[in-house]
LUMTILUM-460598 format. One line per 3 residues: number of its first residue (from 1); for each residue z, y, x of C-alpha. Coordinates in nm, 4 decimals. Example, Ala and Ser with C-alpha at 12.3 -4.5 7.8 and 13.67 -1.06 7.14 Angstrom:
BEGIN
1	0.7800,-0.4500,1.2300; 0.7140,-0.1060,1.3670 .
***
This chain:
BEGIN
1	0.0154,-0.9564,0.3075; -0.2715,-0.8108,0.1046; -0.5131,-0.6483,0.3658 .
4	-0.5744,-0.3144,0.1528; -0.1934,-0.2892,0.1327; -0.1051,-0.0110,0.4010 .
7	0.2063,0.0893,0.5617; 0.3375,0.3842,0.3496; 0.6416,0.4784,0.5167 .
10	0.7073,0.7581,0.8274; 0.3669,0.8475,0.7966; 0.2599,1.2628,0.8437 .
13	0.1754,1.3651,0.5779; 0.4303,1.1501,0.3624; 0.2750,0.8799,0.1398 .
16	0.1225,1.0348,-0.2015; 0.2031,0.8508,-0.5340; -0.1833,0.7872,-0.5356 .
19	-0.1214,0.6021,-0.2369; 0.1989,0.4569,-0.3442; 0.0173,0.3098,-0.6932 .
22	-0.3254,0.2096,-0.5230; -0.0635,-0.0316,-0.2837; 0.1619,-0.1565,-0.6229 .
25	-0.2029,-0.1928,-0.7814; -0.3297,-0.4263,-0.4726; 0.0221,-0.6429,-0.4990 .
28	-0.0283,-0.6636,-0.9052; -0.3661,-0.7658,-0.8238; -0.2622,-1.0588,-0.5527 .
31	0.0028,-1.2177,-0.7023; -0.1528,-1.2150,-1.0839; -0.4889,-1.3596,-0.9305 .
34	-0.6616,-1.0737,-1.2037; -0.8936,-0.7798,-1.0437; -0.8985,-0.6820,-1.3997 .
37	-0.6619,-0.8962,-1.6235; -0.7635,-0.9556,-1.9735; -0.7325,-0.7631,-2.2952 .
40	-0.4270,-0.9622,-2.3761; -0.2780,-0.9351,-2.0209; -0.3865,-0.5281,-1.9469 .
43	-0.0479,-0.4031,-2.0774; 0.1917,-0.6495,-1.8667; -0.0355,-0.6345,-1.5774 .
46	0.0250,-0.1985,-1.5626; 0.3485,-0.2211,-1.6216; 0.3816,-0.4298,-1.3261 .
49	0.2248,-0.1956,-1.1287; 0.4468,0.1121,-1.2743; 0.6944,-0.1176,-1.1869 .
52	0.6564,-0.1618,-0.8510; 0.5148,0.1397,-0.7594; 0.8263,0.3153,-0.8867 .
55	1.0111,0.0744,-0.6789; 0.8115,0.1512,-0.3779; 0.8550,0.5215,-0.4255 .
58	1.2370,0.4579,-0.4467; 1.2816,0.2639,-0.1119; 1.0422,0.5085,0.0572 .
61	1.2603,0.7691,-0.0223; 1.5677,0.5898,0.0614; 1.4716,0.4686,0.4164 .
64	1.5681,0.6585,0.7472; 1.4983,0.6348,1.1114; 1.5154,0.8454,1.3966 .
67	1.1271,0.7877,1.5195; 0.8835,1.0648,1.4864; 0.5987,1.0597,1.2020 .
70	0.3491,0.8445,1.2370; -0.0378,1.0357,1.2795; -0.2437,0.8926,0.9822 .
73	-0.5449,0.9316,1.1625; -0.4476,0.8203,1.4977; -0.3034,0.5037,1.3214 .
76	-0.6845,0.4596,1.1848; -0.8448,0.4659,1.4826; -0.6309,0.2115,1.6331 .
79	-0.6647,-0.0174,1.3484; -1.0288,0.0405,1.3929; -1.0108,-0.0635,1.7826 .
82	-0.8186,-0.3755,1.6934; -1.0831,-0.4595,1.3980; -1.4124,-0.3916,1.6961 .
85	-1.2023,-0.5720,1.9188; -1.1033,-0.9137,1.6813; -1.5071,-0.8862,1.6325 .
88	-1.6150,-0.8855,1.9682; -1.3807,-1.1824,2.0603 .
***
């Protein structure tokens, strides 16, 4: 998986659509190979990334589970202690 792609779901607060198209934009951007696709590309390469970020917003809104919310920021700062601790090793 893409690095900059972030777990979206059970998350307080819920995931944005900013954050929902910045994570279809990352995918577009992996599997097409473009950062920024050509001229001749731009208009399949966004409509990928409507695509799938209306797809994204759809499952996140269709998923359940009984465990509480997730802390955004608490999440962070664990990520952050793995990162200092994978660069330590």
């Amino acid at each position: 998986m893409c690095r900059n792609i972030r777990p979206l779901y059970n998350f307080e607060p819920p995931a944005s659509p900013d954050d929902i198209e910045a994570a279809a934009l990352q995918f577009v951007r992996k599997v097409s190979g473009y950062r920024k696709p050509s001229a001749a590309n731009e208009q399949a390469f966004q409509r990928a990334v409507q695509e799938i970020a209306a797809a994204t917003a759809t499952l996140l809104d269709s998923l359940q589970t009984k465990a509480p919310p997730k802390n955004r920021e608490e999440e962070a700062e664990k990520a952050r202690a793995r990162f200092r601790a994978r660069r330590t090793t």
